[in-house]
N, C-alpha and C positions, 0 to 999 in steps of 0.2 A: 308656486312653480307651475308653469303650464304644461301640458302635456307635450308642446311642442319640445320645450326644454325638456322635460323628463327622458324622449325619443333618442333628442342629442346628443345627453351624457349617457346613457347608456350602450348608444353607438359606439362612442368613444371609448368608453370602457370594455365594451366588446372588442372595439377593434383592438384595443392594446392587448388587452389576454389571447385575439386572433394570432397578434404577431408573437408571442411570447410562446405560443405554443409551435408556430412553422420555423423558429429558430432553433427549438431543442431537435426537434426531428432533420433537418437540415444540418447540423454535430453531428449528431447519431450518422448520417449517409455520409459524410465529409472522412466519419474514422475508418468506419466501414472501407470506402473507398483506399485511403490513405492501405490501410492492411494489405487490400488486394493487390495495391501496387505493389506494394515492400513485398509481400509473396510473389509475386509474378517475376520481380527483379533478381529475388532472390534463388528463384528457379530458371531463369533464363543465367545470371551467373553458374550455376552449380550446372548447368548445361553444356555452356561452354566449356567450362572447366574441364568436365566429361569429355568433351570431346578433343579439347589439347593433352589430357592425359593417354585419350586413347590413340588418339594422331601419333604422341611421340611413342607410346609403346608398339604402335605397328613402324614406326619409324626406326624402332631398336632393332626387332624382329626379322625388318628385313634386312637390316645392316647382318647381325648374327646370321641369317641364311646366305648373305654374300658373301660374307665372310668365311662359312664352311665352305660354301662354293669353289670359293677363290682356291682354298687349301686345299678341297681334296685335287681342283687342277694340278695345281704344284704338286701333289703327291704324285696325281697320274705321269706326270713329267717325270719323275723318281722311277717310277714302276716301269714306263718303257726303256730308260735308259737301263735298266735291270735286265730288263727281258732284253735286249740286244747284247747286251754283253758279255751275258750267259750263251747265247748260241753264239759265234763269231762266224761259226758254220754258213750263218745267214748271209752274213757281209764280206766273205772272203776271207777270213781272218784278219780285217781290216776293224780296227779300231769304229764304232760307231761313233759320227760326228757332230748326234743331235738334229733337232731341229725348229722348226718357227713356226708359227701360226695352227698346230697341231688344236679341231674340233674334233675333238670325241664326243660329242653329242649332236652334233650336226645343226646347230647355232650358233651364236654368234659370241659362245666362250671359246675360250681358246688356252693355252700354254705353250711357251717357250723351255728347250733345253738347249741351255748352252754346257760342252765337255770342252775339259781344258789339261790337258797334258804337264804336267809338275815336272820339276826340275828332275825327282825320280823319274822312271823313267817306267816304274813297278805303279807311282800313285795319279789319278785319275780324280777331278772334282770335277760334280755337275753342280748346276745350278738352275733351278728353274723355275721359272714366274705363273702362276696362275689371274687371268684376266675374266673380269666377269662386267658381261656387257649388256646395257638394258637402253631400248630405240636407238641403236646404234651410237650409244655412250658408256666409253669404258666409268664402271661405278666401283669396283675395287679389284686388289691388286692384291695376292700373295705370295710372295716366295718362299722357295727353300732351298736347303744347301747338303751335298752328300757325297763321302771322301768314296773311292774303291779303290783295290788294291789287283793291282793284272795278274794274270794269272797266265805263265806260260808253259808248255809244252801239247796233251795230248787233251781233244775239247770233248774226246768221247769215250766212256768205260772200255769197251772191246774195237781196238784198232788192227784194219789188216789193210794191203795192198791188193790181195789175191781172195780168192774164194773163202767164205767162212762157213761152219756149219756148229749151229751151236745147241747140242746136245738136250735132252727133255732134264736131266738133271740141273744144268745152267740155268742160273737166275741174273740176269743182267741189272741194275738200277744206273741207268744213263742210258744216253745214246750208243748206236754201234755204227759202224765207217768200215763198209768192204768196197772195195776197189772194184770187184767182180762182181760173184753173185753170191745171195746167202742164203742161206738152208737153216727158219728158227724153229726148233722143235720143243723149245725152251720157256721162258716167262721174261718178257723182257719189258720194263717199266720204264720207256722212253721211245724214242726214233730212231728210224732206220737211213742211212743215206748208202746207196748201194751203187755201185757203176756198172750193172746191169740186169738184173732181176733179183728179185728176192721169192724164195716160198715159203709162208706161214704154216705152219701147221700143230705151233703151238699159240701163244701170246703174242702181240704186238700192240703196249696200250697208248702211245704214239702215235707217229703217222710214218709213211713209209715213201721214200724219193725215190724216185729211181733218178737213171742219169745223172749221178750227181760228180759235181766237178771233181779232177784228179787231182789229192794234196800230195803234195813232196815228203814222203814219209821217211826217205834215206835207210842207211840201213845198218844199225845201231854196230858193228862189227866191233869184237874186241881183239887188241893185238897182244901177245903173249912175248916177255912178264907185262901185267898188266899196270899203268903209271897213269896218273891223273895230274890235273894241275890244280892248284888250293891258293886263293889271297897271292898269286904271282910267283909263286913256288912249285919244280916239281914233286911230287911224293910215288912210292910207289905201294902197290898191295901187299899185305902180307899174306903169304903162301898158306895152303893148308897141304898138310904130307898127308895125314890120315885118311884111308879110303871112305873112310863112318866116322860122323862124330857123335857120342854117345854123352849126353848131358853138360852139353858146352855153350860157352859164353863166349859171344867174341864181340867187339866195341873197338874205342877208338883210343890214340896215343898216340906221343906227343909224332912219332914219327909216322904216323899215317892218322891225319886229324878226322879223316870223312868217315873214316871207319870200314875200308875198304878189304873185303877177303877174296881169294881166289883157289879156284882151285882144278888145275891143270889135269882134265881128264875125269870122270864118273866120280861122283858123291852120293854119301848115305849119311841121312838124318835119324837117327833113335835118342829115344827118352827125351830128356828136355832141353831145345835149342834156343838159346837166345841170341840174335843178331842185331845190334845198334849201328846198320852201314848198308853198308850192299854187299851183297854175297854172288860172285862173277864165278861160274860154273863151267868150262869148257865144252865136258862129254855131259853126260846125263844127268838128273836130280833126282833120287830116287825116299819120298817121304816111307818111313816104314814104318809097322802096325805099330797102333799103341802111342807115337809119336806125339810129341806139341812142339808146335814149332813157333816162331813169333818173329818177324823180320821187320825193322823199324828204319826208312830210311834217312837219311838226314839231304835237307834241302838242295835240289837241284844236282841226286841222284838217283838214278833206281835203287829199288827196293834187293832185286834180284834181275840175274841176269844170265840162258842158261842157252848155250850154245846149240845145246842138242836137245832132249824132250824133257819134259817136267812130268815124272810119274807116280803117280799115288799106288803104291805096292801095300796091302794088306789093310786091314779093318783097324777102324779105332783111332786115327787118328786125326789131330784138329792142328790145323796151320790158317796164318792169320797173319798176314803180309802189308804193311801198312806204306804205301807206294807203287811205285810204277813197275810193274812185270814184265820183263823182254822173254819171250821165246822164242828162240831162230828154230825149233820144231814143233814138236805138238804136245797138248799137254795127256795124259794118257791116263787111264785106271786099269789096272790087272782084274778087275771083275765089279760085282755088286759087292758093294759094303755101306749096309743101310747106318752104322756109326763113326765113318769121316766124313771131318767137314771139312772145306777148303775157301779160306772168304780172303780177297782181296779189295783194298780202301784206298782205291787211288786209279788204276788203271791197268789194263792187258794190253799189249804190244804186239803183234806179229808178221815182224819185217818180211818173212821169206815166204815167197811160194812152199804151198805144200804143208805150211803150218794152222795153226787153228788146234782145235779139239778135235780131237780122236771120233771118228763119227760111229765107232758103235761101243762109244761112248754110255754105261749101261744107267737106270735110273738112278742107279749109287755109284760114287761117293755125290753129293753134294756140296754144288759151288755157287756160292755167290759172290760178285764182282760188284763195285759200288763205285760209279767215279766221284773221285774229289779234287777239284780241278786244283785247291791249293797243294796237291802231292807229284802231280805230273811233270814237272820240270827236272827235265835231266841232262840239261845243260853244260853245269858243272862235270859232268863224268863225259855225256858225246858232245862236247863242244863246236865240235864241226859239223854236224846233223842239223837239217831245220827244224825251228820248232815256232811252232802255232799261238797264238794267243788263247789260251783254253779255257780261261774264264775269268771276268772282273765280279769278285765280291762284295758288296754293300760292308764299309769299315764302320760307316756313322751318318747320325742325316739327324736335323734338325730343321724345324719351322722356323722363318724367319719373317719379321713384320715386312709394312710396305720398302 
């Protein structure tokens, strides 16, 4: 063999173990490679993914915040129809009629209240849609739905025509309505509407109107014997003879259903009085020491009703009047008595000039007066009197979808 030859095959055989070597390493870079795709693919997937999960969860997120949105709209719709119908005072005693495109936040959400008047004439449904708006596109929509019940007769705790002046022992909760001017030396947890000044010089945790309009308050008068009408029927009062009545019960039957008592000229309460009616007083009402009195009226009557003055005579005694109180005079105390109490649940009356509280009126007895608009209707008994819309109460309310 020449060396030429010998050069040859050893080329040759070089070169083939050349190639045998740049083909293993050329594998090795090919899986290599091959790896970092399948990772790169596999993290560009898991990426996405990431990001369509997190897409739809800010997608849920904002549905859920529009959707509160939308609801507490509808709710605010609820709460103003609430609030106007609690004061009627605001609107006249005119039924409030809603309204449309209400922004309480001063963008571009809004609610709708639509009120709808029922075949009663006592039931009231609102309804009201909250709208939530994003670049000038409505994006959801909630409603709700909510029954009230009218409430007639007197829209505020202490009612007079003429001057009031209401004593440092008075505790008012509600509004007060003097026609004139008032004199509060008292604690009064509401608003004042007054027809021509007021001076504070105790509480007033409300606000205070003056000038405010003149309602037709009539003027409750009873005629003697005293007769009412019931479900289209006349009935009349049953009398009381007794100058005092000393641990008596009086209620209602078959021949006077309201529960109606009268009693022609001065009355006295001792020991324990229980009345399920209204009790119609001509001359005076004189509670005496030691008493409990409890006066419960029944629908679309006063409670009591007391021609001449309502006076608390002697220490120790507690009355608790659940209704509407007329006094055509004043209510009065014979002195301090730091243990009676005097609380009425419903409302104070005081048709005539001159009446009111007694203005030296001394820190004892203590009264508090509380109005409940559903007790002030006295309809049934002055039928001929005007009477006011005094408040619509919240019966029921539910959310309701789009």
């Amino acid at each position: 063999m020449s060396f030429a030859d010998f050069a040859q095959g050893a080329g040759v055989a070089g070169g083939r173990g050349g190639c045998r070597r740049t083909s293993r390493k050329g594998g090795r870079s090919g899986v290599a490679l091959l790896l970092v795709l399948i990772v790169i693919s596999v993290g560009v997937v898991l990426s996405m993914r990431f990001l369509q999960v997190a897409g739809m969860r800010w997608t849920m997120s904002q549905t859920l915040v529009n959707s509160k949105k939308a609801e507490h709209l509808a709710e605010s719709g609820v709460a103003e129809a609430t609030y106007w119908f609690r004061h009627p005072e605001l609107t006249g005693g005119v039924l409030w009629a809603g309204v449309a495109n209400r922004q309480p936040y001063g963008g571009g959400d809004y609610y709708n209240v639509t009120v709808t008047q029922e075949v009663d004439p006592r039931k009231v449904t609102v309804r009201t849609d909250g709208h939530v708006v994003e670049n000038g596109q409505e994006v959801m929509v909630r409603r709700a739905k909510a029954e009230f019940l009218r409430c007639y007769g007197f829209p505020d705790a202490v009612t007079t025509p003429q001057d009031l002046v209401l004593p440092q022992s008075v505790t008012v909760v509600g509004n007060v309505y003097a026609g004139a001017n008032l004199d509060n030396r008292g604690y009064l947890d509401g608003s004042v509407w007054v027809g021509v000044a007021a001076v504070n010089t105790g509480t007033i945790v409300g606000q205070t109107y003056v000038n405010a309009p003149v309602r037709a308050l009539g003027t409750y008068s009873v005629s003697w014997p005293v007769t009412y009408m019931h479900g289209g029927l006349p009935y009349s009062a049953e009398p009381i003879l007794l100058d005092t009545l000393v641990n008596q019960t009086l209620g209602s039957s078959a021949p006077n259903p309201m529960g109606v008592w009268s009693r022609s000229g001065d009355l006295s309460l001792s020991g324990l009085t229980q009345v399920g009616g209204t009790l119609v007083v001509s001359g005076d009402l004189h509670v005496l020491a030691n008493s409990t009195t409890t006066i419960t009226a029944k629908t679309g009557f006063p409670a009591l009703e007391v021609e001449g003055n309502l006076i608390v005579d002697g220490d120790g005694s507690n009355t608790t009047i659940n209704g509407v109180v007329i006094v055509h005079g004043k209510i009065q105390s014979s002195g301090g008595m730091p243990n009676t109490r005097l609380k009425v649940k419903g409302g104070v009356l005081f048709p005539n000039a001159g009446g009111g509280f007694d203005a030296g009126f001394s820190t004892e007895p203590r009264v508090t007066i509380e109005h409940d608009a559903t007790r002030t209707d006295v309809s049934g008994f002055h039928s001929s009197q005007p009477q006011m819309v005094a408040g619509v109460l919240q019966t029921s309310y539910r959310e309701e979808g789009v």
